[in-house]
C-alpha positions in Angstrom: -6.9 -31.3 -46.5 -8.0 -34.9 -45.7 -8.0 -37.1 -42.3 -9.3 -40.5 -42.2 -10.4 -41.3 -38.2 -11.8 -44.5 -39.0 -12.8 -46.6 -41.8 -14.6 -50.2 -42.7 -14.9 -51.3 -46.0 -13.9 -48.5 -48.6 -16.2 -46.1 -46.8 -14.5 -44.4 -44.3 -15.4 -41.3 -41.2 -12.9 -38.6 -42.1 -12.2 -35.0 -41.8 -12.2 -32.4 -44.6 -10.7 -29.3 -43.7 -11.9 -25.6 -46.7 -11.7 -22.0 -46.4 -15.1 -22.3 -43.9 -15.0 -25.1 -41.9 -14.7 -28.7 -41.6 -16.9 -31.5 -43.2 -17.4 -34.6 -41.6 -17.6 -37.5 -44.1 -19.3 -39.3 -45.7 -21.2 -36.2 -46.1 -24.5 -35.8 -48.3 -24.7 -32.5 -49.8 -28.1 -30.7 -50.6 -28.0 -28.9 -53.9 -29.3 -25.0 -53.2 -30.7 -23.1 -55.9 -29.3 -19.8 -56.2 -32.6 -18.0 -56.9 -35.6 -20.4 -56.2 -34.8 -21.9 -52.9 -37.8 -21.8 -50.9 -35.9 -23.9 -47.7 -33.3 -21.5 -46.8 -29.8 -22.4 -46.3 -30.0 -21.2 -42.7 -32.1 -24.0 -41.9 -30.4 -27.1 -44.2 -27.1 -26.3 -41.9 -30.0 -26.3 -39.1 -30.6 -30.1 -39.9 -26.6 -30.9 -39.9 -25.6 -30.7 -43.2 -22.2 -28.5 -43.3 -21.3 -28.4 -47.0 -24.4 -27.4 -50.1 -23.9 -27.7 -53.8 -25.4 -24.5 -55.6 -24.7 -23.9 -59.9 -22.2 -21.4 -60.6 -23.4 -21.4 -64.2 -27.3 -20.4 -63.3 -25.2 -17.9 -60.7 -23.6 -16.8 -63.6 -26.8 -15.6 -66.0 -28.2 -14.4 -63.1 -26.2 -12.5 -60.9 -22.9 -12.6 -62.1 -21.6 -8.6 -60.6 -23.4 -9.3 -57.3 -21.9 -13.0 -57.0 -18.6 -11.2 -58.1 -18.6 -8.3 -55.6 -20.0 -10.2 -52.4 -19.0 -14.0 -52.9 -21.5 -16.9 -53.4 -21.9 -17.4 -49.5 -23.6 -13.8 -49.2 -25.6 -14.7 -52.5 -27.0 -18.3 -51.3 -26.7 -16.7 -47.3 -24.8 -19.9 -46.1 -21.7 -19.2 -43.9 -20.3 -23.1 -44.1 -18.5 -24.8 -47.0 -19.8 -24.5 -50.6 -19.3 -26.7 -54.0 -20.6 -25.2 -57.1 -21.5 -26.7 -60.1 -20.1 -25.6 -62.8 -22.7 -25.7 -65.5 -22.1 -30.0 -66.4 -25.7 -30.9 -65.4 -26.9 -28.4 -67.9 -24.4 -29.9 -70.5 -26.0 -33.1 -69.7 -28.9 -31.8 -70.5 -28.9 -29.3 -73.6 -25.9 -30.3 -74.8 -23.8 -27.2 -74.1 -23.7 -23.7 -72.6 -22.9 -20.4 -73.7 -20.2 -20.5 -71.6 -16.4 -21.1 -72.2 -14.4 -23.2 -69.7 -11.7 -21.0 -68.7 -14.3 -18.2 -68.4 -16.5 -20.6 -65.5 -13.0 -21.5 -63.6 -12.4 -17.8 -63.4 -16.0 -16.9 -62.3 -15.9 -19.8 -59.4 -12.6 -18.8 -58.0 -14.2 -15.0 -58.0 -16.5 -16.0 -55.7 -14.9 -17.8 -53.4 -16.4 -21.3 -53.5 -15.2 -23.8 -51.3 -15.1 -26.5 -53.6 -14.8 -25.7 -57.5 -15.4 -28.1 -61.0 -14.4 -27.3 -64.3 -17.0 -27.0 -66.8 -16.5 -30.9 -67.9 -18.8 -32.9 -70.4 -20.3 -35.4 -68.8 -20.4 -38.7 -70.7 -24.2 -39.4 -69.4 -25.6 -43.1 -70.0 -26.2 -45.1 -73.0 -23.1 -44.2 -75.4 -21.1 -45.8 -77.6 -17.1 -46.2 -76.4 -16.3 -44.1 -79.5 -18.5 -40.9 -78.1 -17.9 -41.8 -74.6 -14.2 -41.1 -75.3 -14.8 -38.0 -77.2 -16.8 -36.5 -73.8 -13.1 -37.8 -72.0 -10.9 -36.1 -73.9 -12.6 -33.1 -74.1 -13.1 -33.0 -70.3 -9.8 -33.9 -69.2 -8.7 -31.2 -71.5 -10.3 -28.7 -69.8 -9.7 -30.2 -66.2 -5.7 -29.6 -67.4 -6.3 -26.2 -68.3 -8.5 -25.5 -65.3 -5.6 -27.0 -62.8 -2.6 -25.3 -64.6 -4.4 -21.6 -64.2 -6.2 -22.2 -60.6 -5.2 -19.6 -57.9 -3.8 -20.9 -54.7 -6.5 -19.4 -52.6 -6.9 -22.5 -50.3 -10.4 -23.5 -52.8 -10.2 -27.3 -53.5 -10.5 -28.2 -57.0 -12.1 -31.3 -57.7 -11.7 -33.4 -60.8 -14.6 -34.9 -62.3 -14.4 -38.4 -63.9 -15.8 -39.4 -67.1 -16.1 -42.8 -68.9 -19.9 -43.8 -67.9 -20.6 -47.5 -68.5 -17.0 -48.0 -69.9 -14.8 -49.2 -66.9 -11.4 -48.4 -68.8 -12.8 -44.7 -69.6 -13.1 -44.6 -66.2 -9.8 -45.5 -65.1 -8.1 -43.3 -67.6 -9.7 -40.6 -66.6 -9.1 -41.1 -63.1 -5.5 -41.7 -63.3 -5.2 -38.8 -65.4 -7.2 -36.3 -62.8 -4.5 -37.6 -60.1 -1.4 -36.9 -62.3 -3.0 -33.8 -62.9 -2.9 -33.1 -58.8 -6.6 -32.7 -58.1 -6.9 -33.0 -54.6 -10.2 -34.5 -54.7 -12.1 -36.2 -57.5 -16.1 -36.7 -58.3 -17.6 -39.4 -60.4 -19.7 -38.0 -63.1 -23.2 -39.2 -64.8 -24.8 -41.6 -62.1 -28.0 -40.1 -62.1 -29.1 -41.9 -65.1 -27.8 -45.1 -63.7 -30.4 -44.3 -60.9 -32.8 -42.9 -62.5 -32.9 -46.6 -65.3 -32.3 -48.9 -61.5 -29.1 -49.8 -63.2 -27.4 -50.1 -59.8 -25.1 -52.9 -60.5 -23.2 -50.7 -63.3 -23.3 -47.4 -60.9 -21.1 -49.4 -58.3 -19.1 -51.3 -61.2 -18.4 -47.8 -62.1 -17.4 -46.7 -58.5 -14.6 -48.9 -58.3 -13.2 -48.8 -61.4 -12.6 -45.6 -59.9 -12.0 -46.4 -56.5 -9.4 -49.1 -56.8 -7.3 -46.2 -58.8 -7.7 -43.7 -56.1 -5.2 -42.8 -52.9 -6.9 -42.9 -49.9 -6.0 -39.4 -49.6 -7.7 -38.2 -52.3 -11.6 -38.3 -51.3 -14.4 -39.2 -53.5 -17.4 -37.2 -54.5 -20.7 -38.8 -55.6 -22.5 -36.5 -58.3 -26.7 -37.2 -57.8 -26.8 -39.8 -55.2 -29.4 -38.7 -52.2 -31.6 -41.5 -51.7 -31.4 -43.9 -48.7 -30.6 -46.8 -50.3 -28.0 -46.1 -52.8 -25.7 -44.1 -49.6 -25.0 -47.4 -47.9 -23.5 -48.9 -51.1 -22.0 -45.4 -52.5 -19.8 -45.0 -49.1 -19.0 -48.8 -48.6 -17.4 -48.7 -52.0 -15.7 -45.6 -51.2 -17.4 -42.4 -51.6 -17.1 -39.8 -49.2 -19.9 -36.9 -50.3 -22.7 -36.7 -52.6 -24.8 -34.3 -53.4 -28.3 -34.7 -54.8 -31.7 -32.7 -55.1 -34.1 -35.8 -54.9 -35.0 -34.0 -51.4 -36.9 -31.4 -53.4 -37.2 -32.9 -56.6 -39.7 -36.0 -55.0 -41.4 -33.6 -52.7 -43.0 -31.4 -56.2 -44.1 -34.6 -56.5 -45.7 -35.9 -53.1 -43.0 -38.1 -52.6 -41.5 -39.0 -48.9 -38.1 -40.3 -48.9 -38.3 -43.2 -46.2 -35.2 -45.6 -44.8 -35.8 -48.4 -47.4 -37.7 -46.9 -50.7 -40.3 -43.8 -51.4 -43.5 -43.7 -50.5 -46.2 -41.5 -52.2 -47.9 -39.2 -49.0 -51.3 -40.3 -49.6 -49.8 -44.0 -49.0 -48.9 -43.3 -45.9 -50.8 -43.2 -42.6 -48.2 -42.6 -39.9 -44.5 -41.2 -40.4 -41.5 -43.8 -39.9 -39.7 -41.9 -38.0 -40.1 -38.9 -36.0 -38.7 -34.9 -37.2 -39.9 -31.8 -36.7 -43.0 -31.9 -39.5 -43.9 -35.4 -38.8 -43.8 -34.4 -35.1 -46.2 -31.4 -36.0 -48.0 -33.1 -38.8 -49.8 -36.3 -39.9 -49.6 -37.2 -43.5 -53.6 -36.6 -44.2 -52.9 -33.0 -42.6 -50.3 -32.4 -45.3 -52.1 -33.6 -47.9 -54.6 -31.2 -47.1 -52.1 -28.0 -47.1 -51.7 -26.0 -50.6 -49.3 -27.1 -52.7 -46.1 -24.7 -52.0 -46.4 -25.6 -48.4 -46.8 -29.0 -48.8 -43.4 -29.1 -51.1 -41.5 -27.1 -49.1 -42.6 -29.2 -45.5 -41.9 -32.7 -47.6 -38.6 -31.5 -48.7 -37.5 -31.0 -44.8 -38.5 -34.4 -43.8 -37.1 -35.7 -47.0 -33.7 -33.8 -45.7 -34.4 -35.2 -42.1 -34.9 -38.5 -43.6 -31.2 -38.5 -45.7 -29.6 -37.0 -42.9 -30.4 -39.9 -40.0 -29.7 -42.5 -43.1 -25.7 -40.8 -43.4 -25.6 -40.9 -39.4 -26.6 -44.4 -39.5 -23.8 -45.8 -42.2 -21.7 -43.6 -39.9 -22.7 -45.6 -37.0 -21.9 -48.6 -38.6 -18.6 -47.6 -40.1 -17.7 -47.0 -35.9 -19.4 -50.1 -34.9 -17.5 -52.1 -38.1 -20.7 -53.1 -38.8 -20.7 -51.8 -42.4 -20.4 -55.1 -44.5 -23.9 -56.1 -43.2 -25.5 -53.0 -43.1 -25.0 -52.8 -46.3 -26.3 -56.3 -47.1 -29.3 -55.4 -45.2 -29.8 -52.5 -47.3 -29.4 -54.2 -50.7 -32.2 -56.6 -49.8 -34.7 -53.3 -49.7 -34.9 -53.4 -53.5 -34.2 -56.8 -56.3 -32.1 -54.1 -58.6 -30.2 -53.2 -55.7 -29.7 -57.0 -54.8 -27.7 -57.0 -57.8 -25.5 -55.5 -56.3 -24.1 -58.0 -54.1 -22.1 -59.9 -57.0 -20.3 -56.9 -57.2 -19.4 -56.7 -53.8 -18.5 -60.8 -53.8 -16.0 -60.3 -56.2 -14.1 -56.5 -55.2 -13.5 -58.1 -51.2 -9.8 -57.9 -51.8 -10.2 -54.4 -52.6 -12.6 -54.0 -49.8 -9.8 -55.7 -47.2 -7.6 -52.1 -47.1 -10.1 -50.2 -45.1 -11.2 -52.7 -43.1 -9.4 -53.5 -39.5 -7.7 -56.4 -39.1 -9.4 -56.4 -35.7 -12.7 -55.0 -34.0 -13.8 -54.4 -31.0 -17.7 -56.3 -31.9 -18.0 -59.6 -33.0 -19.0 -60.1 -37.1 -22.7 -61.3 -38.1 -22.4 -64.4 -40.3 -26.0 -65.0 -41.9 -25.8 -66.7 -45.4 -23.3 -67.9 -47.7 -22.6 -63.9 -48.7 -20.6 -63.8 -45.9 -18.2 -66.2 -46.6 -16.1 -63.4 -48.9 -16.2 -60.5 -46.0 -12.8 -58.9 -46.4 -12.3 -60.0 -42.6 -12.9 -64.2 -43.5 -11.1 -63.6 -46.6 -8.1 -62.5 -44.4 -8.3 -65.0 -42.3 -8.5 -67.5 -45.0 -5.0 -66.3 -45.8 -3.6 -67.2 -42.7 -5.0 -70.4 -43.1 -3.4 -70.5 -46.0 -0.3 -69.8 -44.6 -0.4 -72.5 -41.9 2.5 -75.0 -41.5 2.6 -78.1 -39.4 4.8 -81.3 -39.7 1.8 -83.6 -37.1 1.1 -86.3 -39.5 -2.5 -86.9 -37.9 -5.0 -84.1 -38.1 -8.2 -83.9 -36.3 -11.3 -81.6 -37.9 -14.5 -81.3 -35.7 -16.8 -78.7 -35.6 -16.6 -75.3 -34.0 -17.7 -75.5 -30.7 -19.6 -72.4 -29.2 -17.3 -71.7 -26.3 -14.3 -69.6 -27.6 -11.3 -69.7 -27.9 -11.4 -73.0 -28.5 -8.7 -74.2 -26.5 -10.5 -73.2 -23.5 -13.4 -75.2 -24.2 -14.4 -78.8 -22.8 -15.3 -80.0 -26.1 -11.6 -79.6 -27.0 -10.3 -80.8 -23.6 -12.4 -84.0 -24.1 -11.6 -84.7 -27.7 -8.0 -84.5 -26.2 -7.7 -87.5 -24.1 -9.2 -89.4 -26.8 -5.9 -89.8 -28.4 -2.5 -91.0 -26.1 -0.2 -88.8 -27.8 -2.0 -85.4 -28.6 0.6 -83.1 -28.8 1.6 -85.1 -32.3 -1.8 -84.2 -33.6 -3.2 -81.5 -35.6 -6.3 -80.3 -33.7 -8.7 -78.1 -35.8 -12.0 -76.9 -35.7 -14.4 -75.4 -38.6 -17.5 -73.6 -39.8 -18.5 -73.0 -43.5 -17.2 -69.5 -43.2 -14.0 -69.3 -42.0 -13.1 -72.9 -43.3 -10.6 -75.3 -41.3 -9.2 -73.2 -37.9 -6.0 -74.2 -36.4 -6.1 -74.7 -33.3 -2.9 -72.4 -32.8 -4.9 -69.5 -34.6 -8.2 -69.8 -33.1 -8.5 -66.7 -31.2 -7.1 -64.8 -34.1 -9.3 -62.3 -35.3 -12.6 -63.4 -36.1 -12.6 -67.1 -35.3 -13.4 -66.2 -32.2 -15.1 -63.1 -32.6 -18.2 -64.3 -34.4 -22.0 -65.0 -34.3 -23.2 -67.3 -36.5 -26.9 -68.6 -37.1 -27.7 -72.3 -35.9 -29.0 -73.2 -39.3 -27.6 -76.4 -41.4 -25.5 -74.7 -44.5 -25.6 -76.6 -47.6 -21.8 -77.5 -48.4 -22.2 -77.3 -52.2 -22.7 -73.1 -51.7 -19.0 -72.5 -49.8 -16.6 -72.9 -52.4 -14.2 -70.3 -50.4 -14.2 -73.9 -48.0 -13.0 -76.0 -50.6 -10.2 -73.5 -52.0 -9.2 -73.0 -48.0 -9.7 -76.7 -47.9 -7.1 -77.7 -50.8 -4.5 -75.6 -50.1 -4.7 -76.7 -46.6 -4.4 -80.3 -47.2 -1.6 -79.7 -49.9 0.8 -77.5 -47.8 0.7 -79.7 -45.0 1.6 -83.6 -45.5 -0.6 -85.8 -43.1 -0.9 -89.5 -43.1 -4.1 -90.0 -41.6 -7.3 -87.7 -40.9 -9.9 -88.2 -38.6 -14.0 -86.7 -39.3 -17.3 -86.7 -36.9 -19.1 -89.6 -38.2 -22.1 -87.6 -38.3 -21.4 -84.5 -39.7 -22.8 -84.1 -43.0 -21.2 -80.9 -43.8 -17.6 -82.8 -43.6 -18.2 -85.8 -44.9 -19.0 -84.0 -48.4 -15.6 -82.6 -48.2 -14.4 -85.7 -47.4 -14.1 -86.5 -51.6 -11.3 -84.0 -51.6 -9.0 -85.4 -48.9 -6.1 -86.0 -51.1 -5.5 -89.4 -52.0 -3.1 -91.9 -49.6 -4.3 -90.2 -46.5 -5.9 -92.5 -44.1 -9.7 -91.7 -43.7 -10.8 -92.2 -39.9 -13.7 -91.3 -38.5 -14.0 -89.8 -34.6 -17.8 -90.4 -32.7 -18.4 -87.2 -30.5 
């Protein structure tokens, strides 16, 4: 059902294969109303999008015998994949509907949706662990149920998790969806998250998910469409999301843009070129009625989420998506929480990433120092063994490997018997490098800024640093004089080595 082709991070390009077609992932899915859509469906596959969300449950009141008879692709007129909703939102909002839950998996598999949800209770934002739980129960009840009288008719049922704000809600409920033998699962509730700029405690709740889920089980998003929350939703792992902002901020006049929204009378040229802002400029849609207006800001606001997926899929190929995404999180200070989050899941961020690329990594600030690819090779470090009692540290040099470099041919001959001595080089990132693992992927497949780093911000250096220094047993050591960045760590040379200093 699922294919990973390449991954970086948690996100990853893959392929999902349902009764209509194949989805390339990570995928953003427009929702489609199944009565009011003024943008047909025709024209969102148009723009690239191969998989829509509609709701089964407003399909339901409405036009349950014709949905019935003819299948929700004739009702919506979309031949592609199709992932209904099965009535949560609504729950989410009124509380319940006046429908039962075995009654809404019965009308889904009727009409033939790709991808079906059981009618779950989703957990929202804001309660107590006590409530939160109730809404868990009840939903993985249901989700049981659901699984145990699906029809094997090739739809894929996806489980949806509950648990909110509460990470150990969320990880029971996940397990339990997998035991259960969902063959794909969606995280439940973020659109309040969004909606209050709690982004630090939508991707807390991602991979207390995540870090539970095989890697061939994909991960569905409910209410994420906005530019900057799809860098951070697929780096952590999501696959799809669906959302309705495209419509929802064009009733109001608002154009989704790369880095935030911008209100149309704000904006006196287009960022980026499309087919309205190619026929139109801003003032000239300000000055259309209102339904046209709507419906010619909801196609750029499509256009718009579209080139942002094709861009975090360029950087998943490039393996580019660790500063991508740090770019991105720099477009808003609530999203910059987000980077502590990040810093401290980069072990669980190492599986998906290769141990090799073909393009050298960015190293800008001290962020970088817990990239899954330095954290591996901080491991190796770790792992290093040598019995040369003298060990020589200078810096990096810029011509890589090192061992082809003159800097390193030079600092050779200054000792008579350097085979017996420990050559190593450095930066604040990737620590102390061996010279028998520097071309190891990335210490010599990196570009780093010029700038001086302040030591006191690298404590990743001081951990490589220690276990370094007490795995292998020199006598003697030997520093630049002038390098201010070593001679801080120079404190924590374990005591009865021999301090020297080397002049470059």
């Amino acid at each position: 059902m699922f294919e990973i082709k390449y991954s970086d991070l948690a996100g990853r390009i893959g392929v999902l294969h349902t009764n209509h077609g194949k989805i390339e992932t990570p995928s953003f899915v427009p929702v489609i109303h199944p009565v009011k859509q003024t943008i047909p469906a025709k024209k969102i596959k148009e723009i690239g999008f191969d998989v829509v969300i509609t709701n089964a449950y407003i399909t339901m009141k409405r036009l349950e015998e014709k949905a019935r008879k003819n299948g929700i692709h004739k009702i919506i007129k979309y031949d592609s994949s199709i992932m209904t909703d099965s009535g949560g939102y609504q729950v989410l909002e009124y509380g319940e509907v006046d429908v039962k839950p075995p009654a809404m998996a019965k009308f889904e598999m009727d009409i033939m949706t790709d991808f079906a949800i059981p009618l779950d209770k989703p957990t929202g934002f804001g309660l107590s662990k006590k409530q939160a739980k109730e809404y868990v129960d009840h939903t993985l009840k249901v989700c049981k149920t659901t699984i145990r009288n699906k029809k094997n008719n090739g739809q894929i049922w996806i489980g949806p998790i509950q648990g909110s704000e509460h990470p150990e809600l969320v990880k029971r409920s996940t397990n339990e969806l997998i035991n259960m033998g969902y063959q794909m699962l969606a995280l439940g509730s973020p659109v309040e998250f969004m909606e209050s700029y709690e982004y630090k405690l939508l991707a807390e709740m991602i991979i207390a998910a995540k870090k539970n889920i095989p890697t061939s089980i994909p991960l569905h998003l409910f209410g994420a469409g906005h530019p900057l929350t799809i860098p951070l939703a697929v780096a952590l792992g999501c696959d799809t999301f669906d959302s309705a902002s495209y419509m929802l901020y064009a009733k109001h006049d608002r154009v989704i843009t790369e880095d935030g929204t911008r209100r149309l009378q704000e904006l006196e040229y287009f960022p980026f070129d499309c087919e309205v802002s190619s026929r139109y400029k801003p003032k000239e849609l300000l000055a259309m009625k209102k339904e046209e207006r709507t419906d010619q800001i909801a196609l750029f606001n499509l256009y718009s989420i579209k080139a942002e997926v094709d861009r975090v899929k360029q950087a998943i190929r490039e393996g580019r998506l660790w500063e991508y995404t740090m770019k991105k999180a720099r477009a808003h200070p609530k999203l910059f929480e987000t980077i502590d989050v990040i810093l401290n899941n980069t072990k669980f961020l190492q599986d998906g990433t290769p141990k090799f690329k073909e393009k050298a990594i960015f190293l800008f600030g001290p962020e970088d120092q817990y990239r899954p690819e330095i954290r591996r090779y901080h491991e190796y470090v770790k792992k290093f063994r040598t019995k040369k009692k003298i060990v020589v540290i200078t810096k990096d040099p810029m011509i890589k490997p090192v061992f082809t470099s003159y800097d390193y041919k030079k600092l050779r001959r200054k000792f008579k018997d350097a085979d017996l001595v420990q050559f190593c080089n450095y930066n604040p990132f990737l620590g102390i490098i061996p010279i028998e693992i520097s071309d190891v992927f990335p210490a010599s497949h990196y570009v780093m800024s010029r700038k001086e780093f302040e030591p006191e911000k690298f404590p990743t250096f001081l951990e490589v640093w220690n276990v370094f220094f007490s795995k292998n047993k020199f006598d003697s050591v030997y520093l630049p004089k002038n390098d201010s960045f070593l001679q801080y760590y120079k404190k924590f040379i374990p005591k009865g080595i021999t301090k020297k200093q080397i002049i470059e």
